[in-house]
C-alpha positions in Angstrom: 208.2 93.7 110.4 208.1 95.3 113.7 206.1 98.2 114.6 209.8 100.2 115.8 211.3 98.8 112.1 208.2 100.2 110.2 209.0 104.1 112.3 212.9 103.5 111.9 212.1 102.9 107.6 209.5 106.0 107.4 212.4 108.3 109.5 215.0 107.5 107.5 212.8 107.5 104.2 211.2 111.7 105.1 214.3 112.8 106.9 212.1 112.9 109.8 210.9 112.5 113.6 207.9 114.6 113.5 204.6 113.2 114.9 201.3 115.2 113.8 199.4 115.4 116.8 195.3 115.3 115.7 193.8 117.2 118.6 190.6 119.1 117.8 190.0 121.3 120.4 186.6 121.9 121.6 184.2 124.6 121.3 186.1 128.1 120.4 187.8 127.9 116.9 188.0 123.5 117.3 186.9 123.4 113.7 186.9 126.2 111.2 183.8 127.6 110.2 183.5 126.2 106.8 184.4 122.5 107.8 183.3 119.1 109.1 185.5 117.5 111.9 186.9 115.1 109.7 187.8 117.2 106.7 189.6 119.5 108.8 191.6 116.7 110.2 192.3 115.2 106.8 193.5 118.5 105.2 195.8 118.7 107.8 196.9 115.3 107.8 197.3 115.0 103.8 199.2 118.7 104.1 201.8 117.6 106.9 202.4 113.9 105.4 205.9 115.0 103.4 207.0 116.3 106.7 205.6 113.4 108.8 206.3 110.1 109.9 202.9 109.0 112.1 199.9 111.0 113.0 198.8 110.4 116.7 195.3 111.4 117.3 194.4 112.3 121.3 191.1 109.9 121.6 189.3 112.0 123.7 188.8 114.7 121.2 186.7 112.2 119.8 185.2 110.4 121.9 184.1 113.7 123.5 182.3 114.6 120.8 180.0 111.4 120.4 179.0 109.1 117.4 180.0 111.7 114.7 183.1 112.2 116.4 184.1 108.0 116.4 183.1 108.5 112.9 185.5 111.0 112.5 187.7 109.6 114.0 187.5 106.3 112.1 188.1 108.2 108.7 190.5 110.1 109.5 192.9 106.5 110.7 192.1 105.0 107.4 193.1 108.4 105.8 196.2 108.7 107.5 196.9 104.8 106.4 196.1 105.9 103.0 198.5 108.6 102.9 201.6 105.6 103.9 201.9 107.0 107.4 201.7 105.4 110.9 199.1 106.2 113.4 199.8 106.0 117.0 196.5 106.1 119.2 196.6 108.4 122.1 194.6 106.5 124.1 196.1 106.5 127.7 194.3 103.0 128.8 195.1 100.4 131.2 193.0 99.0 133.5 192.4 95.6 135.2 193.2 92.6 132.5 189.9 91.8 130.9 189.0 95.4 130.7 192.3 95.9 128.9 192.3 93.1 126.4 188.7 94.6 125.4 191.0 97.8 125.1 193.8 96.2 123.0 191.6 94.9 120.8 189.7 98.1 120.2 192.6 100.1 119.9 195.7 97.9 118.6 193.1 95.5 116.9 192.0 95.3 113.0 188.9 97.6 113.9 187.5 100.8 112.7 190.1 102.1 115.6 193.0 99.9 115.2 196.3 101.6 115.3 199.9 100.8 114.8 200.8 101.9 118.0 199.0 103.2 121.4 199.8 105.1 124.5 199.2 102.9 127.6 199.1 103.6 131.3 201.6 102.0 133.6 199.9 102.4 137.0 197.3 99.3 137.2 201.0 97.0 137.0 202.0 94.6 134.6 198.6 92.6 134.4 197.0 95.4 133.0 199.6 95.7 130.0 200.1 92.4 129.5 197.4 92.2 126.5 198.8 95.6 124.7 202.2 93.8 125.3 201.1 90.7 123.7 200.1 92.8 120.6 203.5 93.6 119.9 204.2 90.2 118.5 201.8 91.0 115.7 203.6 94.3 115.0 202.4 96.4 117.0 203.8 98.9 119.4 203.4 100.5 122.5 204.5 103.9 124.5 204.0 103.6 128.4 203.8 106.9 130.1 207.0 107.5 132.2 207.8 111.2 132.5 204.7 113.3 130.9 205.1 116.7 129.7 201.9 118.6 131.9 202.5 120.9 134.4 201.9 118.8 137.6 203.3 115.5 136.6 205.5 115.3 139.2 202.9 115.1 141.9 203.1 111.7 141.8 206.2 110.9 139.1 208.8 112.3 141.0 207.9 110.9 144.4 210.7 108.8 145.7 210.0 105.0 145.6 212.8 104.6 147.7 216.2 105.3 145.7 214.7 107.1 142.6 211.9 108.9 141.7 209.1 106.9 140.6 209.1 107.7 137.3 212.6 105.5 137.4 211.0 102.6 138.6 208.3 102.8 135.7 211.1 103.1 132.9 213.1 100.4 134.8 210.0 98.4 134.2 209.4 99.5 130.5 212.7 98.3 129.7 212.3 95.0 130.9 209.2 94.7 129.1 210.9 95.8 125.8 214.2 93.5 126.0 212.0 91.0 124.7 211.2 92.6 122.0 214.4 94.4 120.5 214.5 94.3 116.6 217.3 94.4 113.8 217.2 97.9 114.2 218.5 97.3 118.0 215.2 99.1 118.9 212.1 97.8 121.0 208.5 98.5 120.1 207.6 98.7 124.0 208.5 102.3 124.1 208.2 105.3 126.5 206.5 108.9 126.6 208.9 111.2 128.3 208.0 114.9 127.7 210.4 117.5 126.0 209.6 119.8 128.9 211.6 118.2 131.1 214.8 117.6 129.0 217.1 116.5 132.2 214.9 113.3 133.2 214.2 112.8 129.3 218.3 112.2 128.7 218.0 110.2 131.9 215.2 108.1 130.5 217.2 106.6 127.7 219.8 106.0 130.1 217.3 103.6 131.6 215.6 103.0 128.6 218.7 102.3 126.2 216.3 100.1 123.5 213.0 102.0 123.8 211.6 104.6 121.0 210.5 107.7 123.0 207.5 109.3 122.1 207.9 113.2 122.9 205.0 115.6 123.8 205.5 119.2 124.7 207.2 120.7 121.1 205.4 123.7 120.3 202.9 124.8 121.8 203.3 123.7 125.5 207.2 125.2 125.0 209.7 123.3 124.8 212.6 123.9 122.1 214.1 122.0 119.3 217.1 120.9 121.7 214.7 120.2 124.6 212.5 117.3 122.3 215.4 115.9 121.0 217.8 115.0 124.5 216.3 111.6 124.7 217.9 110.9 121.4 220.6 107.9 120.6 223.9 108.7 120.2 223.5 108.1 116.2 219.8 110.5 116.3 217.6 107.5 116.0 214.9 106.2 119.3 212.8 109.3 119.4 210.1 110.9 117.4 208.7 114.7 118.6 205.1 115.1 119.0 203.2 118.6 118.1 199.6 119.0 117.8 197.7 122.7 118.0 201.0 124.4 116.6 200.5 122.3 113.4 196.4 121.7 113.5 196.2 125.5 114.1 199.0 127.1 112.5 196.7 129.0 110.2 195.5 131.1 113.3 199.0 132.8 113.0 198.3 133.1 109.0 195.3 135.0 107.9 194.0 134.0 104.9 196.2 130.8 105.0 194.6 127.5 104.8 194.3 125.0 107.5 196.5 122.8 105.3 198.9 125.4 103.7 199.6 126.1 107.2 199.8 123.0 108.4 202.2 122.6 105.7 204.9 125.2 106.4 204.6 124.2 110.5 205.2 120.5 109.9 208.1 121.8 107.1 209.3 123.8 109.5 209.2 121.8 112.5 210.8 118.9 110.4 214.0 121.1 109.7 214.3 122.5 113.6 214.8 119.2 115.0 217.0 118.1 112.4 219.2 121.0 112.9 218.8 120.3 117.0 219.5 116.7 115.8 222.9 117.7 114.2 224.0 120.0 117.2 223.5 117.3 119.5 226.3 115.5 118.0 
């Protein structure tokens, strides 16, 4: 089964779009005092699964944090796979092609860090996708950064390139990647990231991007609503799932005396319903 089947049968199975976002900040309160980095992650994973269909952990959070934190980072994918959900790598790679096969391997491979899924950047040109793109033939699945949520993003995204922004060209591109690969479902696991804080170019990317699962930051914590995250969505509510990371992993800054998880629990709830509602009211 294809990797957008497997996220379209965990939706519909949970009622829900929400992605767990696995960012342990550094330094400050990163990990509560009490825990190891991977216990922390895992409470909140195994707390937010009922609400959740993937986790998405941000690799550098890891990586950042050396040997123990690729150890980490290691359990807490196999815990996640454990728990029956998906786990999308945020990995942001894409370099020149033998550097990127060593990546798709690593990342979308059968490794201690192999993922269902994996963020990818467009900007090296097709060569330097080509071996994430020919993992989605094993089930795999991809989300190309097209319109990111951060701040200054359209420094470079929105520069014309001549007719459009450039960010246009890019999701032109992602959809002709993903025609090839358009499942039962009438969805393509070549997908897109197109960030809820910009909710105009998001509708506009699944205008160009009719196939593609969109993979939306920016819920939560970074500010954008309910109705914002969901804008990319198909006409029946299905192609999107809505990424949020500190407002779940550190909801229990909000709660004193709450648990990481029992937080955790209530955001993810909570976050679950909201874009359901927003789901609704889009129709």
């Amino acid at each position: 089964m294809g990797f957008a089947e497997r996220l379209l049968e965990a939706s519909r199975a949970k009622d829900s779009i929400a992605v767990l976002g696995i960012d342990p900040q550094l330094g400050g309160a990163g990990v509560p005092t009490g825990y190891e980095l991977a216990r922390f992650c895992c409470e909140v994973v195994e707390a937010c699964a009922p609400s959740i269909v993937a986790i998405k952990p941000q690799f550098a959070f890891f990586e950042a944090r050396g040997l123990d934190g690729m150890r980490a980072l290691a359990e807490v994918i196999r815990f996640a796979r454990g728990r029956g959900l998906l786990t999308i790598a945020d990995a942001k790679r894409g370099d020149i092609g033998s550097t990127s096969a060593a990546y798709a391997e690593a990342i979308l491979g059968t490794g201690d860090f192999g993922c269902d899924a994996c963020t990818v950047n467009p900007y090296l040109g097709s060569d330097a996708l080509a071996p994430f793109i020919a993992r989605v033939r094993d089930g795999r699945g991809l989300f190309v950064l097209v319109k990111t949520s951060n701040p200054s993003s359209g420094e470079f995204q929105d520069l014309p390139a001549p007719d459009a922004p450039l960010w246009e060209a890019v999701a032109r591109r992602v959809r002709g990647w993903g025609d090839d690969y358009i499942g039962e479902s009438g969805l393509s696991s070549v997908g897109a990231v197109a960030g809820a804080t910009y909710p105009v170019q998001a509708r506009r990317a699944r205008e160009l991007m009719p196939h593609s699962i969109i993979l939306v930051p920016g819920y939560g914590a970074q500010g954008a609503s309910a109705q914002d995250a969901v804008a990319p969505a198909r006409v029946d509510g299905t192609g999107i799932v809505v990424n949020a990371s500190r407002s779940l992993m550190y909801a229990y800054l909000k709660e004193p005396g709450a648990t990481p998880g029992d937080a955790a629990a209530r955001a993810a709830e909570a976050m679950r319903l909201a874009l359901n509602r927003a789901l609704r009211a889009k129709d």
